[in-house]
C-alpha positions in Angstrom: 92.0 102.1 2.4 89.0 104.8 2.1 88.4 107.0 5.3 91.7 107.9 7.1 91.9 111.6 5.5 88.7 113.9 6.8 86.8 115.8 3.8 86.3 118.8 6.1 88.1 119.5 9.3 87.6 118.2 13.4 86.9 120.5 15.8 90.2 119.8 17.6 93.1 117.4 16.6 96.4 116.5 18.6 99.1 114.0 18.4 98.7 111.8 21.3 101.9 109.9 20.6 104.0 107.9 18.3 104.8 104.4 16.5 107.4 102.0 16.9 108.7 103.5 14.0 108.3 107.3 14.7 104.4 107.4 13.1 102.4 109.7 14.3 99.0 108.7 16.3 96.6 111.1 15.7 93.4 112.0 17.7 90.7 114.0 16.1 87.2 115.7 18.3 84.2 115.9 16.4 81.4 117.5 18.2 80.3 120.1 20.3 83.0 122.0 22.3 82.9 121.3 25.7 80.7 118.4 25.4 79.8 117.2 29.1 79.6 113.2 27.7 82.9 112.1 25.8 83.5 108.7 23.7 86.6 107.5 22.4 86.8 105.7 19.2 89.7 103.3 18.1 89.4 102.8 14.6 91.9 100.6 12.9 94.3 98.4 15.4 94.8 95.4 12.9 96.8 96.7 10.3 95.3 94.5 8.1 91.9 94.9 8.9 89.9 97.8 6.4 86.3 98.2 7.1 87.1 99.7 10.3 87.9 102.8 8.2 84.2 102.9 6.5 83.5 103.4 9.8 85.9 106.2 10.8 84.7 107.9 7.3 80.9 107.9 8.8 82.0 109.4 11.7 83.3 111.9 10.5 80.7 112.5 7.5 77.9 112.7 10.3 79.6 113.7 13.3 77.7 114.1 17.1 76.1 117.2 17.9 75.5 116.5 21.5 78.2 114.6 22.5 81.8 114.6 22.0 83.8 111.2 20.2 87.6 111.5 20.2 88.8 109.6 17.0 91.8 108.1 16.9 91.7 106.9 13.1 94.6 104.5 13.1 96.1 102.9 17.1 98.4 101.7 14.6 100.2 103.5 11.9 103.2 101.0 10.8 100.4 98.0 10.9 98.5 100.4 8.6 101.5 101.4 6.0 102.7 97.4 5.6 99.3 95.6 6.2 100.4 94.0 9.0 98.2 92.7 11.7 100.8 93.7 14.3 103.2 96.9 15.3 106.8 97.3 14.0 107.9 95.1 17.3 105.4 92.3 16.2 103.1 92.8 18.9 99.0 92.4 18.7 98.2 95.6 20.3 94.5 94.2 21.0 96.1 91.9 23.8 98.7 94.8 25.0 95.7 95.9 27.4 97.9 94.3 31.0 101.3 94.6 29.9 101.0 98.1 28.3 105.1 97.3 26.7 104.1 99.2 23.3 104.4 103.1 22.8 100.4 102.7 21.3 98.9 101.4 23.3 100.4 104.0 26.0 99.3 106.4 23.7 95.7 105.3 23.8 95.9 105.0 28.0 97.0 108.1 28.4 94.4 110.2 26.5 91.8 107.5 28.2 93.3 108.7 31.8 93.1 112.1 30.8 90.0 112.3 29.4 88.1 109.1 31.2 85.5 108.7 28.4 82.2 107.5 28.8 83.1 104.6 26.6 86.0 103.3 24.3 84.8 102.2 21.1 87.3 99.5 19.8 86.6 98.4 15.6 87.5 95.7 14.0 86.0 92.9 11.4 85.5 90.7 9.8 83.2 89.0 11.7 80.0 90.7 12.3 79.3 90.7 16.0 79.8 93.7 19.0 80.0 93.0 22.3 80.2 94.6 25.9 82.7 95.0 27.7 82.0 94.4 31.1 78.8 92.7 29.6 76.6 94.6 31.8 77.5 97.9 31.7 76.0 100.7 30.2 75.8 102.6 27.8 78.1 99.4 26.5 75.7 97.0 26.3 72.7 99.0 25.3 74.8 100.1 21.9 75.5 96.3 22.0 71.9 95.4 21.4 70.8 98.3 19.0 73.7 97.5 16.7 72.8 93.3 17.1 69.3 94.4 15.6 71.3 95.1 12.0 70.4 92.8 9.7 74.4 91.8 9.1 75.3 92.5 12.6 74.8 90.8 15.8 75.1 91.2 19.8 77.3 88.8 21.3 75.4 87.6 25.0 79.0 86.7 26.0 80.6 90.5 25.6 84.1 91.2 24.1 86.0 88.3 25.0 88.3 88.3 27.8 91.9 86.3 28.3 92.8 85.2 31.8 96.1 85.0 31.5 97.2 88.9 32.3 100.1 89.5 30.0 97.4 88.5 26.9 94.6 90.9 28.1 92.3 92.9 25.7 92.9 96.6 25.4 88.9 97.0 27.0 90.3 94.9 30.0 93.0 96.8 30.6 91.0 99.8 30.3 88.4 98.5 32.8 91.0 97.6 35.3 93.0 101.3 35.8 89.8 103.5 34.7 86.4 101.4 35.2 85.8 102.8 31.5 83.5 100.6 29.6 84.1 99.1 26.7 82.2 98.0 23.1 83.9 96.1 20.7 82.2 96.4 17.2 83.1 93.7 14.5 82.2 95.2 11.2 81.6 92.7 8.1 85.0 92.1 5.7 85.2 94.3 2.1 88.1 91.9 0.9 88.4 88.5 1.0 92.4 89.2 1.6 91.5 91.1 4.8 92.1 88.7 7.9 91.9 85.7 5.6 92.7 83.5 8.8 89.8 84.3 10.8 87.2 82.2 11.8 84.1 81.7 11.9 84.1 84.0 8.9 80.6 85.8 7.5 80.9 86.3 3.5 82.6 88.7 2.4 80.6 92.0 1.7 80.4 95.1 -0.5 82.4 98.3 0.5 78.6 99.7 0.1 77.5 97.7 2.1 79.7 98.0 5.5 79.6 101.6 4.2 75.6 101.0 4.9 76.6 99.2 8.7 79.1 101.7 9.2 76.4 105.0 9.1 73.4 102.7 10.8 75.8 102.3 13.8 76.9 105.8 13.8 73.4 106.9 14.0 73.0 104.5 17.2 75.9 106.2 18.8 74.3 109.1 18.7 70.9 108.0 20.1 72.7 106.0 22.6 75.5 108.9 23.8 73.2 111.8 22.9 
């Protein structure tokens, strides 16, 4: 997968905790230093999900110059080294966000609590779609919109998604309950047809150029939002 090794270097980088398996998560700060508005921005959490890295490689070719965005390229390094969907203990970290039983997801709670962002930025695919997390609050939502005007993209008028039953929460409900941190959830288009083949409703299939194209429009709308 393209993206997850930075052609130049982040202002700042720190390991904010480890795998299942002993992995290292990493969390890199591009921007200004001592930026008074922060985002964090969870780029892959499905192992087997890869055009959430075209989107980590924007990021970091066209980082903010007047806010701060702590990347966190991979939540999940043993999904990412077998392909996996889930962490070496077979857990979907996306629905961790109550329990909070696997060493990622404390990783990413922690650095939230520490740093208590202006938003987390979850990424995903391969559907196409963002959504709010809750659905009215901002900046959330506003992204939400900006990003549904993409051609390929849409805004979802129902949000993230949420599961009632606690122990199956979303990471951005989890987040919400202990921090009141907003949350966006951005979908980005599929490059492979192998990549969360199980999903549906499933958009077609698009060109790495392309979600490389979605990938630096929403970037851009990041930075008007947070900016």
């Amino acid at each position: 997968m393209p993206g997850l090794a930075p052609a130049v270097a982040p202002a700042a980088s720190r390991v904010i905790g480890s795998s299942v398996q002993g992995r290292p998560i990493n969390a890199e700060y591009w921007g200004p230093p001592g930026a008074t508005k922060t985002v964090v921005l969870v780029g892959q959490i499905h192992g087997n999900e890869c055009s959430p890295s075209l989107m980590v490689q924007a990021l970091r070719q066209s980082p903010p110059t007047s806010f701060g965005v702590w990347l966190i390229p991979t939540l999940n390094p043993d999904g990412y080294a077998t392909y996996s969907r889930r962490n070496s203990n077979g857990v979907d970290l996306n629905t961790d966000g109550y329990l909070r039983s696997q060493p990622e997801t404390q990783a990413l709670f922690s650095l939230v609590d520490e740093l208590r962002p202006a938003s987390v930025i979850h990424l995903h695919s391969p559907n196409g779609f963002s959504g709010a997390f809750p659905w009215a609050s901002a900046p959330s939502s506003a992204l939400c919109w900006e990003i549904g005007a993409l051609p390929s993209m849409r805004c979802s008028g129902g949000g993230a998604g949420t599961r009632a039953e606690k122990w199956r929460w979303f990471l951005w409900q989890g987040l919400w309950s202990d921090y009141r941190t907003p949350g966006l959830l951005i979908e980005l288009r599929a490059i492979s047809d192998g990549e969360v083949p199980f999903a549906r409703p499933r958009p077609p299939t698009q060109s790495v150029a392309q979600v490389k194209a979605d990938a630096a429009a929403i970037v851009s709308l990041m930075n008007a939002t947070f900016g």
